[in-house]
N, C-alpha and C positions, 0 to 999 in steps of 0.2 A: 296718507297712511304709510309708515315703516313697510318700506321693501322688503325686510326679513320677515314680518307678520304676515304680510302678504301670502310670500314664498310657502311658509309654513301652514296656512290655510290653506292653501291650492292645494299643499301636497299631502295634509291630510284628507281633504277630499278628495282627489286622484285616488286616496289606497283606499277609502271606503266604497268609492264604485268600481275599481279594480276586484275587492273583495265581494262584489254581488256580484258582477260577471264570473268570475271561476266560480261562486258558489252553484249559479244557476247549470252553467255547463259541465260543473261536476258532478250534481245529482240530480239533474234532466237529463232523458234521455231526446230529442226533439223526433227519434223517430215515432217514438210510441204515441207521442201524440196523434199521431194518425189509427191507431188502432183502438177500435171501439170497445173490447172488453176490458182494455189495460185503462180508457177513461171513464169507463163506468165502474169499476174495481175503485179506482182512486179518489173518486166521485164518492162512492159507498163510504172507503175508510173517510177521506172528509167530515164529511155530514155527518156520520158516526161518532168522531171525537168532537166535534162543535156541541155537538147533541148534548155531549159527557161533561163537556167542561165549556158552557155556554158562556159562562164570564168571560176564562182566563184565554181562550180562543176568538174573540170579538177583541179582547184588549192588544194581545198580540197582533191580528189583522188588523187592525186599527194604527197602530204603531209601524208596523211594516209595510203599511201604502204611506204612510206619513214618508219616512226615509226613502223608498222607492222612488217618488216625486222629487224629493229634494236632490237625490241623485237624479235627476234630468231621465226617467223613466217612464212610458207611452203611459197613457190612463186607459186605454181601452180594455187594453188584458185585464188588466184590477180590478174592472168595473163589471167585465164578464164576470170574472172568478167570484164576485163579493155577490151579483145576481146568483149564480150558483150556487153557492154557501147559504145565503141569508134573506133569497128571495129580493123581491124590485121595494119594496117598500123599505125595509130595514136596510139592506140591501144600496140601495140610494141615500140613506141616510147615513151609514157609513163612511161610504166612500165618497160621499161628496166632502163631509167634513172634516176627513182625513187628505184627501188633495188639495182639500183649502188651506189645511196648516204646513202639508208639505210645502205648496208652492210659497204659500205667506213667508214659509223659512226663509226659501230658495229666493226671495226675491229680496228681505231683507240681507241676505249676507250679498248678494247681488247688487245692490244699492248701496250698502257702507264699506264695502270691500274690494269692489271691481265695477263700478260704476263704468270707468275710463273705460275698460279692457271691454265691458257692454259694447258702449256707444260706438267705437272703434270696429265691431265684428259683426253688429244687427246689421242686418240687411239694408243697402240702402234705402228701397221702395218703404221700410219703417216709417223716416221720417216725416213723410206725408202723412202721416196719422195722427203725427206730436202737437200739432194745433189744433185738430179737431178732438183731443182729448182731454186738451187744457181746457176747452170751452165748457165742458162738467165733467170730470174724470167719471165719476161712478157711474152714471146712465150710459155713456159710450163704452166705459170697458165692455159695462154686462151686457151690453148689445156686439160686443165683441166678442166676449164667450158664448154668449148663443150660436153667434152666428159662425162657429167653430174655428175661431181666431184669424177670420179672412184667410183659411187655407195654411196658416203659420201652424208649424210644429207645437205641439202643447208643450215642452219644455222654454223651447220660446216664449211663446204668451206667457209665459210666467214671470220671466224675466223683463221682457220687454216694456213695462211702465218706469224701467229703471232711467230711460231715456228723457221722459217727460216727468219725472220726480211724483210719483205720485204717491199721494198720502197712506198709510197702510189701514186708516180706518175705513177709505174709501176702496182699496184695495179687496182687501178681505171679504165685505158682505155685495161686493161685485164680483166677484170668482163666484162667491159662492151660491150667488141668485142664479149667476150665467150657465154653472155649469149642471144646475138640473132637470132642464129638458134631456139632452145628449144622455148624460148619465144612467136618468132613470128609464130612458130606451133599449141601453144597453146594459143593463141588470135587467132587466123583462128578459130579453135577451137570453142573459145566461139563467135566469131561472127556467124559460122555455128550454134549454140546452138540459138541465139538471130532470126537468120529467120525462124530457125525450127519453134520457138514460134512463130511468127508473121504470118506465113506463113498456120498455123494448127492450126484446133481449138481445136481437141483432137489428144492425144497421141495415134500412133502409130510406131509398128518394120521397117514397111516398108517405112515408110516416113524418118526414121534413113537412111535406105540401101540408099534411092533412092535419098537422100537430098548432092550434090555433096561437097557442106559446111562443110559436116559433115565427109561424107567417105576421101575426099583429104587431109585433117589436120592429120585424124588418120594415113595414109598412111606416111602420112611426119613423123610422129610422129615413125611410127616403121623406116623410117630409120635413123631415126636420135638414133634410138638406137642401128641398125646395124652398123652406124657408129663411135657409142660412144664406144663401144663393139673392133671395130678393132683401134680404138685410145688409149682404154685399153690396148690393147697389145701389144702393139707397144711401147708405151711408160711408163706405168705405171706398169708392171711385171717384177718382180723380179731386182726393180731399188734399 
C-alpha cells in the first residue's frame, strides 16, 4: 500500500482518539466519580433522557461503543455503563454487537492497512498461538474470547488475528459468541450498580454485601475467571 495513504490513515486516526481523549478529560470530572450523590444524580438524568428518547439514545450508544472500540478503548467501562442504562439483557445485547462491529472495523483496517506494522509490534509469546489458530480459526478464537484473550489487552485480541489472516466471516460470529459470557456478567453488574443507586440514598458496605445485583455478577464474574484460567490451560500453554 502507498506510504502516503498510509500516513494519512494513521493520522486521521491519531486525531480521532486524540479528540476522545480531551473530550473525556474535558467534561469528566474523575474526582466525582467517587462521590455517590454526583453518580446517582447522573445515574437519574441518564435513565431519564434514555426513557425520553429510547430510540434516538440506544442508537447513539450504539454508535459510540462502536467508535470507542475501534479507537483501541477498554470494553469493561461500556459494558458496565450499557448494564447501567439498559439493564443485562438488552444491555448485553447492545454491547456485544456494538464491540463486534467496533473491533470487526478495527481489525479490518488492521489487516489491509498495517498488517506489517501488526506483526512487527504483537507480542512475541503471539506467535505461539498462529498455528493453533490456523487449525480452525472460529472455534479457537471463541475459546479465546471466553477465555478473556489469555490475559491479552482487548484492544489487542482485536487486532491480533491480523497475524494469522483470519477470515472476517470467521472473525465476526467468534467475537461475537466469545464475548458474551464476560459481557453479560458485566452488564448484571452495572445494572446491580444502577439499583444500588436508585434503591439508597447514601452509600453504604453493607448495602454492597446485602444488594443480591451486586454480589451474584461478581460471583459469575470469578468464575468466569476460573473458567477462563482452566481454558488457558488446556488450550493456550505451551501451543
Amino acid at each position: 500500500m502507498n506510504r502516503n495513504l498510509k500516513f494519512i490513515i494513521a493520522s486521521v486516526y491519531s486525531l480521532c482518539l486524540c479528540a476522545l481523549i480531551f473530550v473525556l478529560f474535558s467534561y469528566l470530572d474523575f474526582k466525582d466519580l467517587t462521590s455517590y450523590s454526583y453518580l446517582r444524580n447522573s445515574g437519574n438524568i441518564l435513565i431519564n433522557f434514555k426513557n425520553d428518547n429510547i430510540i434516538l439514545f440506544t442508537l447513539v450508544f450504539f454508535l459510540a461503543s462502536i467508535l470507542w472500540v475501534f479507537l483501541l478503548g477498554f470494553g469493561t467501562p461500556v459494558a458496565i455503563l450499557s448494564g447501567f442504562i439498559f439493564g443485562p439483557l438488552l444491555g448485553t445485547a447492545i454491547s456485544v454487537s456494538a464491540f463486534t462491529c467496533g473491533a470487526g472495523l478495527l481489525y479490518v483496517v488492521a489487516k489491509y492497512y498495517f498488517k506489517d506494522l501488526v506483526a512487527k509490534y504483537l507480542p512475541k509469546r503471539i506467535e505461539k498461538y498462529k498455528n493453533l489458530f490456523n487449525k480452525n480459526e472460529f472455534f479457537y478464537f471463541m475459546i479465546f474470547r471466553i477465555s478473556g484473550g489469555a490475559g491479552i489487552p482487548f484492544a489487542i485480541q482485536n487486532i491480533l488475528p491480523v497475524i494469522f489472516n483470519m477470515k472476517l466471516k470467521n472473525y465476526l460470529p467468534s467475537t461475537f459468541l466469545g464475548l458474551v459470557p464476560i459481557i453479560f456478567i458485566i452488564n448484571s453488574l452495572g445494572s446491580g450498580i444502577e439499583q444500588l443507586l436508585k434503591n439508597n440514598e447514601t452509600f453504604n458496605y453493607i448495602s454492597i454485601l446485602t444488594e443480591k445485583n451486586i454480589y451474584l455478577p461478581l460471583i459469575g464474574f470469578f468464575i468466569i475467571i476460573i473458567i477462563s484460567y482452566l481454558i488457558k490451560k488446556k488450550y493456550f500453554k505451551d501451543n
